[in-house]
C-alpha positions as CSV (number, residue, x, y, z in Angstrom):
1,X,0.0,0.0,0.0
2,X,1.2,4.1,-0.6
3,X,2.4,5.4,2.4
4,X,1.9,9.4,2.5
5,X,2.5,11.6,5.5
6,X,0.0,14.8,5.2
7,X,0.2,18.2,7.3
8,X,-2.9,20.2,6.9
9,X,-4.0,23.8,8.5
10,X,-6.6,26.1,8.3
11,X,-7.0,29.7,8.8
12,X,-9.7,32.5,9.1
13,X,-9.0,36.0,9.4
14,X,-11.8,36.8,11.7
15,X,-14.2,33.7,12.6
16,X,-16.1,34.2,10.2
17,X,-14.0,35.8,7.5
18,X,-12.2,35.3,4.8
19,X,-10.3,32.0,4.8
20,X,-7.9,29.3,3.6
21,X,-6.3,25.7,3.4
22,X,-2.9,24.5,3.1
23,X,-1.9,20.9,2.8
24,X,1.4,19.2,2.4
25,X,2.0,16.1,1.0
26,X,5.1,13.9,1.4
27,X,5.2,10.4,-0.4
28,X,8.7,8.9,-0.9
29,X,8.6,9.7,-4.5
30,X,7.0,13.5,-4.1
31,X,6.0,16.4,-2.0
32,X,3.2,18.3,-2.7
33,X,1.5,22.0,-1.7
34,X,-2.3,22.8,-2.0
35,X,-4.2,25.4,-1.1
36,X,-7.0,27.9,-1.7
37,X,-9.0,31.0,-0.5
38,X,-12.3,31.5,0.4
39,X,-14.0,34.8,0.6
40,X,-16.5,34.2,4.0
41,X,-16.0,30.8,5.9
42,X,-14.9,29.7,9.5
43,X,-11.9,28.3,11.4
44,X,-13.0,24.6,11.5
45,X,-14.7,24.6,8.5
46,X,-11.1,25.5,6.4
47,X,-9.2,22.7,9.0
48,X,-11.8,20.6,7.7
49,X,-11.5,21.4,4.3
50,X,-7.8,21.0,4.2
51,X,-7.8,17.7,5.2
52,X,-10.6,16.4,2.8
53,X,-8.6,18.4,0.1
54,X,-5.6,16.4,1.2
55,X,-7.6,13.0,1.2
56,X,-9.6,13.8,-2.5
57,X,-5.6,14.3,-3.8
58,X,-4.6,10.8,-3.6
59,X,-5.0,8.6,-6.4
60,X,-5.3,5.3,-4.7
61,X,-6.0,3.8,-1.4
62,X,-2.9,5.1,1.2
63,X,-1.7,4.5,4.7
64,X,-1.4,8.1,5.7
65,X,-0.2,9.7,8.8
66,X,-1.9,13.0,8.8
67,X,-0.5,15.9,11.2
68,X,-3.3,18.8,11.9
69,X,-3.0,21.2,14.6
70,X,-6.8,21.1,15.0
71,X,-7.9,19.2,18.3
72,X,-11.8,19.4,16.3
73,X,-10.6,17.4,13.5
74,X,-8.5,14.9,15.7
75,X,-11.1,14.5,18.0
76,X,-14.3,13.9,16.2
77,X,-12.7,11.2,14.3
78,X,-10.1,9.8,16.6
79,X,-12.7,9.3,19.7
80,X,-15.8,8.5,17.1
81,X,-17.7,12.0,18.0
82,X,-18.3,12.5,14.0
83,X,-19.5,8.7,13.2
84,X,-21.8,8.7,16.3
85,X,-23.3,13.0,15.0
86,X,-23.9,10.9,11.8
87,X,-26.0,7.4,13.6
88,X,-27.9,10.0,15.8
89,X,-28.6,12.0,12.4
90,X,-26.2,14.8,13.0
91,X,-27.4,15.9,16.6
92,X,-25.0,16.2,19.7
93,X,-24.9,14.8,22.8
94,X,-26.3,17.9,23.8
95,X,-29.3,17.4,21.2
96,X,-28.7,20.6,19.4
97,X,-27.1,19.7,15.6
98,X,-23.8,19.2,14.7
99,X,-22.1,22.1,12.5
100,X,-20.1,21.6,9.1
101,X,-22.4,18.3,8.0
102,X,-21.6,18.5,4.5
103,X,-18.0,18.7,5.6
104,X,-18.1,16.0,7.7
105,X,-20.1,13.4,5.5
106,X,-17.6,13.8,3.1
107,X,-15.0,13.7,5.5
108,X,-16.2,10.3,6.5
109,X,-16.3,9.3,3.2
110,X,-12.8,9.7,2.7
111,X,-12.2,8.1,5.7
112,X,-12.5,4.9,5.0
113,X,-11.2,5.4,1.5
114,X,-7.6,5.0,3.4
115,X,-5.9,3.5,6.3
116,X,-5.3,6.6,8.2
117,X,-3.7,7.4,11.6
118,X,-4.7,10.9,12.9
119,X,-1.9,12.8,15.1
120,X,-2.3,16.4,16.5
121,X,0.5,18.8,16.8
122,X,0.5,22.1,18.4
123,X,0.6,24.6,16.0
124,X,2.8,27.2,16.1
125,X,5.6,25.6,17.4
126,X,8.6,25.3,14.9
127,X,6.9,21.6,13.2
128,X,8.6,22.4,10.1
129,X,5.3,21.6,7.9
130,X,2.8,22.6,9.7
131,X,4.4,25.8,9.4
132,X,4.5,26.0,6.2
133,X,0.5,24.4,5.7
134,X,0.1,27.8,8.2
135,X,1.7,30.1,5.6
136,X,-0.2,28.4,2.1
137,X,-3.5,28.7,4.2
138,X,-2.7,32.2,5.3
139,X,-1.5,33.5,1.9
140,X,-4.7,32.2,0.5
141,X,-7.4,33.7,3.2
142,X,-5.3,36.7,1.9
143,X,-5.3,36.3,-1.5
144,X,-9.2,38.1,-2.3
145,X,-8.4,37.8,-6.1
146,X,-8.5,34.1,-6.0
147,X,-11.2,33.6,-3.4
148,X,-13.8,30.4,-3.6
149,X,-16.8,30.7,-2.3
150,X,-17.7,28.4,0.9
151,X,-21.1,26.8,-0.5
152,X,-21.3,25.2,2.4
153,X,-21.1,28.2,5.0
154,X,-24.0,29.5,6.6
155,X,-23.7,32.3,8.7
């Protein structure tokens, strides 16, 4: 099977605001960057985004160590929270409804399209590529003439 190690990040500027994604990919044969802007979106909707970006850019089914400095991301998957939204049809333990569906049902998706092992890393803190996923996401929320719209945001 492919082994790829993936560093993802998101960033808003303002929450909501104008946001972006940058991903890293590093295969033994290849590294590669992604990202892209969006003009009105939120925090964890763009670290969410940048991992199912990462995910849709492989080509066949990969073990994949992916590093994201978003506890939200790690946590929903890693302890189940996003699998058990979905059986209870997106509500919370709390009964009030889960945010960033369409995010997380293709999240999920992808999921088990790869074996992947989820690992957080605190951000900001010299991890050579999850700095750099912070810069590509942060160019991008900057970058207005190249924003996407979020279809998915609702404010």
């Amino acid at each position: 099977m492919h082994e790829v190690t993936i560093y993802t990040d998101g960033s808003c500027l303002g929450n909501p605001g104008p946001g972006g994604i940058g991903v890293v990919l590093i295969s033994e044969l290849k590294q590669k960057e992604i990202s892209a802007g969006y003009r009105l979106t939120t925090n964890n909707r763009m670290e969410l985004l940048a991992v199912i970006r990462a995910l849709e850019a492989l080509r066949t089914r990969s073990k994949v160590n992916l590093y994201t400095d978003s506890s939200y991301v790690v946590n929903a998957l890693t302890k189940g929270w996003a699998v058990k939204w979905k059986q209870n049809n997106w509500k919370l333990s709390s009964k009030k409804t889960a945010k960033n569906i369409d995010l997380w049902k293709i999240l999920l998706d992808l999921d088990g399209s790869h074996d992947i092992t989820y690992h957080w890393v605190k951000g900001h803190a010299g991890n050579v590529n999850n700095e750099r996923c912070d810069e590509l996401a942060r160019e991008a929320a900057y970058a207005e003439s190249h924003w996407n719209e979020d279809t998915g945001f609702d404010s």
